[in-house]
C-alpha positions, 0 to 999 in steps of 0.5 A: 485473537483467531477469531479477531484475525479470521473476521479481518482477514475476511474483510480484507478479501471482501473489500479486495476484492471490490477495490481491485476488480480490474486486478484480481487476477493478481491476488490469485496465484500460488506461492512462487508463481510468475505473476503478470504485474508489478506493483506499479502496474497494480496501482496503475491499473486500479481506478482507485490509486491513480492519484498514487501513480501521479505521484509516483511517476511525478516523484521518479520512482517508477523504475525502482518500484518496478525492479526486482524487489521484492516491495511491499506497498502501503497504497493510499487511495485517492480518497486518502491524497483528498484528505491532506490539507488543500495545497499540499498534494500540489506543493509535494507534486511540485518538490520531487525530493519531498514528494519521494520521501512521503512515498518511501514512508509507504514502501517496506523493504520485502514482501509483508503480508497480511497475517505478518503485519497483524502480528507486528507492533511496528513496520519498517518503510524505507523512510521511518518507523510506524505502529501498528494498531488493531483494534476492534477489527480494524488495523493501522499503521501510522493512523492509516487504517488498512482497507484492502490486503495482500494484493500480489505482483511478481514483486512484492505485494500491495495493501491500500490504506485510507490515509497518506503516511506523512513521515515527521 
């Protein structure tokens, strides 16, 4: 299992750090320091969220999830918004109450990092309950798999996954 964690780990900071380029800076501060960015400015930022920061703006969540915190944000990529069936990016950007409640499925209460969600069998978002799985070196929550860790913001946290949490 340590060598298990060790591997992810790594390949977590691997692909960190080619996903988030354009914000390294943020995964790289001592616990406790002031870090320059939110975990909206963080998605806003990266190439690869932007269909997240629509959605986020398009949902009204822009103010809370730029308080105080702290957040952890389970980040879909656009590739992940590009896999829901056709249409239904369009129909949730176009129903506010609906669009904010998918997004509440990504967002955890607290900073949760790395290590916390590979010993967890279970993570709690403000809108439902989902697993985690680990499994051959690659770790899921709610059949999301996480493709980059521990991105750090003055108030929380972001983790991007390859897949939109739909909660049921």
């Amino acid at each position: 299992m340590k060598k298990l964690k060790i591997a992810f780990m790594t390949a977590m900071a691997f692909c960190s750090s080619l996903a988030f380029s354009a914000v390294a800076f943020a995964g790289h501060h001592e616990e406790g320091e002031m870090l320059p960015a939110t975990v909206v400015d963080i998605a806003v930022a990266a190439e690869a969220t932007s269909t997240l920061v629509a959605a986020v703006k398009a949902a009204g969540l822009v103010d809370v999830l730029s308080g105080e915190g702290p957040f952890t944000v389970l980040a879909p990529t656009n590739a992940a918004f590009a896999k829901l069936p056709e249409g239904a990016l369009e129909g949730l950007l176009a129903d506010p109450k609906a669009l904010a409640g998918v997004l509440k499925a990504h967002v955890v209460a607290g900073k949760v990092m790395a290590a916390a969600v590979l010993a967890a069998d279970k993570v709690e978002t403000l809108n439902g309950t989902y697993a985690v799985v680990v499994a051959d070196g690659q770790v899921s929550i709610a059949g999301a798999n996480v493709i980059a860790t521990d991105l750090m913001a003055s108030n929380g946290v972001v983790h991007l996954i390859d897949t939109v949490i739909l909660p049921e």
